[in-house]
N, C-alpha and C positions, 0 to 999 in steps of 0.2 A: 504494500500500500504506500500513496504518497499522500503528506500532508501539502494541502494548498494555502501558500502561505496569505494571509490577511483574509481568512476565509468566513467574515461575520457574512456576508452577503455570496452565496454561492451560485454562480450560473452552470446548467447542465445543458445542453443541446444537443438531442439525440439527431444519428446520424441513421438512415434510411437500411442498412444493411443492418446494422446491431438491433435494431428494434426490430426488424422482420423476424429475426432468430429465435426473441424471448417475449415480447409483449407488446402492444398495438403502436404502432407511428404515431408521434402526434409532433405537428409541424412547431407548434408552439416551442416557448422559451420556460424552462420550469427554472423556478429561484425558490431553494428552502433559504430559512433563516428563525432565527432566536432573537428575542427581547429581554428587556429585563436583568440580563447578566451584566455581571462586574467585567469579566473578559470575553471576548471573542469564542464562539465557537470556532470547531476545526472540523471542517468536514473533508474526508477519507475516500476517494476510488475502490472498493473493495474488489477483487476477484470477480469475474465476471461468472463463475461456478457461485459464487453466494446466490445469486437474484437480486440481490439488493443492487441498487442505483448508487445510495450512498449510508455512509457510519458519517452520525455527529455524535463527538464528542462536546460537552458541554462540562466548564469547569464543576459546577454546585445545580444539581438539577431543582434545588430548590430556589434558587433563585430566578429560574428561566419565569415568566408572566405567559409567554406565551411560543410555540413552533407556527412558522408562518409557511403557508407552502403560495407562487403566484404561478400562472403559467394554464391551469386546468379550467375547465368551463365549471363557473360556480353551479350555474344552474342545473347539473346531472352531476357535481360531485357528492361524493361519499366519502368518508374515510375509520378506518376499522384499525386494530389494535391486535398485536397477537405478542404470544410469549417465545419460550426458548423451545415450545413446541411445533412453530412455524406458521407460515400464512393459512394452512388449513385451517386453521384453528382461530381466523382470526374475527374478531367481535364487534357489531359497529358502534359508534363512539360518538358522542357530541359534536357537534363542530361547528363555530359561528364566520359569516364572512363580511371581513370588514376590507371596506377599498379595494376590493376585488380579489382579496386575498382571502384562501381559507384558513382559517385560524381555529387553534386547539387551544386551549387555553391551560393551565401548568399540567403541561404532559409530566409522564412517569416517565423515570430512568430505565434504562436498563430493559426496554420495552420496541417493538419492531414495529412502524405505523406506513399504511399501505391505504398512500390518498389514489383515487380514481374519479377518471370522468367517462364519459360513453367513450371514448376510445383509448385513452390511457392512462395505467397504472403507475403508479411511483411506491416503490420499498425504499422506505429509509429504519436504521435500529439506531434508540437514540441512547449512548452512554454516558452516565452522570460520573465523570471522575473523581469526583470527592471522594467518594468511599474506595477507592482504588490507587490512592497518593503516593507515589512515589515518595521516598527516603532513604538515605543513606545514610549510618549513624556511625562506622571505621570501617576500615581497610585494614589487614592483615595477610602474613602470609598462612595459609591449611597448613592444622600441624602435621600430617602426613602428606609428601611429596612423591612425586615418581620421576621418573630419567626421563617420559615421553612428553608432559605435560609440566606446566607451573600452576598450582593450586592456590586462589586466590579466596579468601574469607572475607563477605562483604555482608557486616552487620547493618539489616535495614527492612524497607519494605517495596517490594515489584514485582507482586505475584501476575501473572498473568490475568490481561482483561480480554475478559472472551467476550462472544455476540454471538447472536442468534442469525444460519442463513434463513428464505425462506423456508423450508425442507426440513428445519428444524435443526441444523447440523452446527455443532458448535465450530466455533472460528475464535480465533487470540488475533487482538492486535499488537505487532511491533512495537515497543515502546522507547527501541533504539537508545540502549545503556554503555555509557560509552566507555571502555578501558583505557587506560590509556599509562604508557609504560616508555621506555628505552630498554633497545636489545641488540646487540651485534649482528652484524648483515658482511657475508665476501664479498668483496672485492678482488676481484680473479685478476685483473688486469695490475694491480696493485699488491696484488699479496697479501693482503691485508684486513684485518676484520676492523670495521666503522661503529661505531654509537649511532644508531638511527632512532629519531621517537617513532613509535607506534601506538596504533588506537586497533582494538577490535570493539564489537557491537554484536550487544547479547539483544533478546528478543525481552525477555522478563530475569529479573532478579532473581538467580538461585545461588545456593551454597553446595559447593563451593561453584565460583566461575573458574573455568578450567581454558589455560590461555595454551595456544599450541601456533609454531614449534613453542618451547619452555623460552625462562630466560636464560641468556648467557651471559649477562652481566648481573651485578649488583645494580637495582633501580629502585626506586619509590612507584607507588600504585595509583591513580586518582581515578577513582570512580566517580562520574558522571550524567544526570538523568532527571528524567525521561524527557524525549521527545516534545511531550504536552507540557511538562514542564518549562523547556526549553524556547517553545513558542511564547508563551506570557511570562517568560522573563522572571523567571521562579526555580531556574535549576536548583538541584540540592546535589552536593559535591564533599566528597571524602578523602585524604588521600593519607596513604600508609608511613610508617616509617621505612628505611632502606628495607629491602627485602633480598636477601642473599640468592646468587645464582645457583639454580637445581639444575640447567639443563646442561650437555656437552655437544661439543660440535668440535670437529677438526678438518681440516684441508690438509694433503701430502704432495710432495712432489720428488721427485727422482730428476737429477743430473749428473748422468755418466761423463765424465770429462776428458774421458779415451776410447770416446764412441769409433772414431778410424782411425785406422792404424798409420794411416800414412798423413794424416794430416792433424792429428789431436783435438778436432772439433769438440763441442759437446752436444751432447743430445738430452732433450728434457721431456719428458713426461709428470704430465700432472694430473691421469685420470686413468692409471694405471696402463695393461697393456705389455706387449712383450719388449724386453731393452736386451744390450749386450752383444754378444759375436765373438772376440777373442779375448782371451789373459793375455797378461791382468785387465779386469777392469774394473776401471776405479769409479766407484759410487760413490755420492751424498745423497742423504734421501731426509728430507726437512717435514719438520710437522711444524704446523699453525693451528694456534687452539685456543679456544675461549677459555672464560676468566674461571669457570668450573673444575676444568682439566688440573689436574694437581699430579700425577701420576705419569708416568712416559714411560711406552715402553715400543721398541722394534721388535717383531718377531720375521725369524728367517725358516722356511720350511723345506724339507721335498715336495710336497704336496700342494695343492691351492686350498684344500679344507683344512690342513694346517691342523693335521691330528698329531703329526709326529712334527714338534719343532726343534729345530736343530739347533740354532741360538738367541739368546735373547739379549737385548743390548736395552740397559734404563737411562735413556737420552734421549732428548727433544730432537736431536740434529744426529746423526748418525755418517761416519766416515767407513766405507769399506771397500775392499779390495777383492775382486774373487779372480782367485788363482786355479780354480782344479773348472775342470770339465763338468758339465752336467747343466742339469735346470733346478734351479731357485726361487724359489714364493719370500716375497718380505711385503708385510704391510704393518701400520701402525695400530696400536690399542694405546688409548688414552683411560683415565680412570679418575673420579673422583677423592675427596680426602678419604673418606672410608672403603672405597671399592665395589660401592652398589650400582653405581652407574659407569657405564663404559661407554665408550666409541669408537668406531674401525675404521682407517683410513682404506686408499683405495689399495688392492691388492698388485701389488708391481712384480712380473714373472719375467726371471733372468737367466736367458740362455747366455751359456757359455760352449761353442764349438770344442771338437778336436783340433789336434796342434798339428802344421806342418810348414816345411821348410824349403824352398825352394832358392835357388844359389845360379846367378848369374856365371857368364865365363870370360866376358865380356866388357868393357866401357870405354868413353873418348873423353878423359877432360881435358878437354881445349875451352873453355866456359861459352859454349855457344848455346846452351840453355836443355842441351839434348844429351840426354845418354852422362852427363858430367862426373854424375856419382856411381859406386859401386857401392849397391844394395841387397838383398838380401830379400823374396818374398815370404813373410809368415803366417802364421795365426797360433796363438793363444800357448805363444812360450814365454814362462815364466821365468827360463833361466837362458842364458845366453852370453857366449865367448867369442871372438874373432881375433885371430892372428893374421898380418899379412908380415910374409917375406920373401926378400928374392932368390933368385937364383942359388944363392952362395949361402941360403938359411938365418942372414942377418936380418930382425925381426925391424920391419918398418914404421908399424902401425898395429895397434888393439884398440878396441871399444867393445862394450860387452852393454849394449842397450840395440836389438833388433833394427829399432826407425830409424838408427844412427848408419852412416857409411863410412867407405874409404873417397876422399876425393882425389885421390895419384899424389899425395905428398907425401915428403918423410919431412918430420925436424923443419918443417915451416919450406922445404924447398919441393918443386916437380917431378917426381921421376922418368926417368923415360922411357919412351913405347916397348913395349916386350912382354915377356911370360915371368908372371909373378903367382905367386902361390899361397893358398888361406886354409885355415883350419880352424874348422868350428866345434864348440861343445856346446849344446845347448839343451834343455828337460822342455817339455809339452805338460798344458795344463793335465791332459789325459795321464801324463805317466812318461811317454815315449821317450827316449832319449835319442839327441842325435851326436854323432861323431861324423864329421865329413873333412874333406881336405881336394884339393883340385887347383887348378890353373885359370889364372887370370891374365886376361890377353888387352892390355894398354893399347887401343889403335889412334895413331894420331893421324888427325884430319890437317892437310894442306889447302888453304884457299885459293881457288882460281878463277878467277874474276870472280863476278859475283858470287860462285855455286865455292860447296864444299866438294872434296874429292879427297877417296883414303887414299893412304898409302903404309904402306909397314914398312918399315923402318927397324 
């Protein structure tokens, strides 16, 4: 339902299609309205499954002098009266008309009244809010809490005000109760969780109001109401002292920062999904968590159901390095100070490949951008030697890091073109070991005019 605001004087004009459907056309202009009152009535649209046309609320039905309806032919009107049993039931009634208006004189609350003329009917149920007043007398937080919901205890009065359709079928009005709080909200782009205020809107006052998601901050509660209230300028308002965070929430993200091997990129995942490819690789995997979170924990699995965990690490920020072969499950649990409420980040699943080694025979460093370095191709060796020497077994050069090469120096100077010789030791995340040794072939490039051309030397 909506309330129309400034509604002492209410126009309806029915529209040729809606009235074919439910009760007779009539071209005319209907206007209800109320006298005698201190405030304004408020009159309500109700559902078109009521029958009703319209709900007046009236602040003090003892106050009302009189219900005016204009728009109907005096001379063939009627108008009848029914209860919460419906229009069947309904009774005819007094009714005098002044200035072309038919007038009831201090109608009953809480009562359904259905004016007619030879061709058209009007339902209107008229509600006396007095005896229905909203109030709020504190705000507290429910002394039992859950991990799903925040539990709000609101000392007062807004039971629901129901109304009569014609049909007899009960109907509650909206009374639009307003919460209203601060609660942390992502920021995905930012990283980061915000202080946002929030309002939600209960229908009628009950115990407890149950706010969802929970909170995840420390906030104060102000309850706010009702709607009818709210129109004549009468709201009644409550508001708590701080109310401590019950609910938990966290954001995870994963950055491998030796996603390729030949370039040291990183790769980031923030919604889980599969990471990794060769050893070592080197993870951070970061939790972001609201002000409930008190507890940090990483688990690492075989598994994705994470029956069998294989480690556990109690840190917000997590550094690791996976050396051995296989597939990995890691995601976060967060936990409250006592450990009744938890939370599960997203689940990040970590292939780590078999290990192998592939060995040039081959390179030209002459620095023309091609072939310069001698390299090595691998995957997922965690240990690794290189020796080069020449001819005569006088050792030139070592490095024991895969990505790394030989550029054809020794001792800061060039060596020159010919058969040089390397021997590797290196372990595979798998297990494998390798031992290899072989011939490297220096070819130096001569320029001729513009183009390159070999020649061995």
């Amino acid at each position: 339902m909506r309330i129309i605001k400034n509604s002492f004087l209410f126009k309806l004009i029915f529209c040729t299609s809606l009235l074919l459907a439910s009760f007779p056309f009539s071209a005319n202009a209907i206007t209800v309205s109320v006298t005698g009152t201190s405030k304004d009535a408020i009159i309500l649209t109700p559902e078109s499954s009521t029958g009703l046309t319209a709900v007046v609320v009236v602040y003090n039905v003892s106050e009302v002098e009189a219900l005016l309806l204009d728009g109907l032919d005096v001379n063939t009107a009627t108008v009848q009266k029914f209860s919460n049993l419906g229009g069947g039931y309904a009774q005819d009634i007094a009714f005098s008309v002044s200035n072309g208006s038919i007038k009831v004189a201090h109608p009953a609350g809480d009562t359904g009244y259905i004016f007619s003329d030879a061709n058209t009917r009007y339902y209107l149920w008229l509600v006396n809010y007095a005896d229905k007043m909203f109030k709020i007398n504190s705000v507290s937080a429910y002394p039992q809490q859950e991990c799903e919901n925040t539990k709000i205890e609101a000392d007062g009065e807004g039971s629901p005000i129901h109304y009569y359709s014609i049909n007899g079928r009960q109907c509650t009005l909206n009374r639009d109760i307003k919460v209203s709080y601060q609660n942390l909200v992502w920021d995905n782009d930012q990283k980061l969780y915000y202080t946002e205020q929030q309002t939600k809107t209960f229908d009628n006052l009950t115990n407890p109001l149950i706010i969802n998601p929970p909170f995840y901050c420390n906030t104060t509660v102000t309850v706010t109401g009702d709607k009818f209230l709210e129109h004549w300028g009468m709201a009644s308002s409550a508001e708590s002292d701080l109310i401590q965070a019950n609910g938990l929430d966290a954001m995870t993200e994963a950055v491998q920062s030796n996603a390729n091997d030949d370039e040291g990129s990183n790769m980031i995942a923030s919604d889980g999904g599969m990471l990794g490819g060769s050893a070592p690789a080197d993870f951070t995997f970061y939790a972001y968590v609201t002000d409930g979170v008190i507890h940090d924990e990483w688990q690492m699995a075989d598994d994705p159901n994470f029956e069998y965990i294989r480690y556990r690490f109690y840190e917000r920020d997590l550094n690791y390095t996976f050396n051995e072969e296989g597939k990995y499950y890691v995601r976060y649990v967060g936990s409250n100070a006592d450990g009744s409420c938890t939370v599960e980040g997203e689940t990040y699943e970590i292939g780590i490949g078999a290990s192998d080694l592939r060995i040039p025979n081959a390179f030209s460093p002459d620095g023309d951008g091609v072939n310069d370095v001698w390299k090595v191709g691998y995957r997922s060796l965690i240990e690794f030697k290189c020796w080069i020497f020449d001819r005569n077994g006088r050792q030139l050069f070592y490095f024991d890091r895969p990505e790394q090469g030989w550029d054809g120096t020794s001792h800061g100077k060039t060596v020159n073109p010919g058969v040089y010789y390397y021997v590797i030791e290196a372990k595979g995340a798998d297990g494998k070991k390798y031992k290899k040794g072989g011939d490297i072939n220096i070819i130096k490039y001569r320029k001729i005019g513009n183009s390159n051309s070999s020649s061995g030397e």
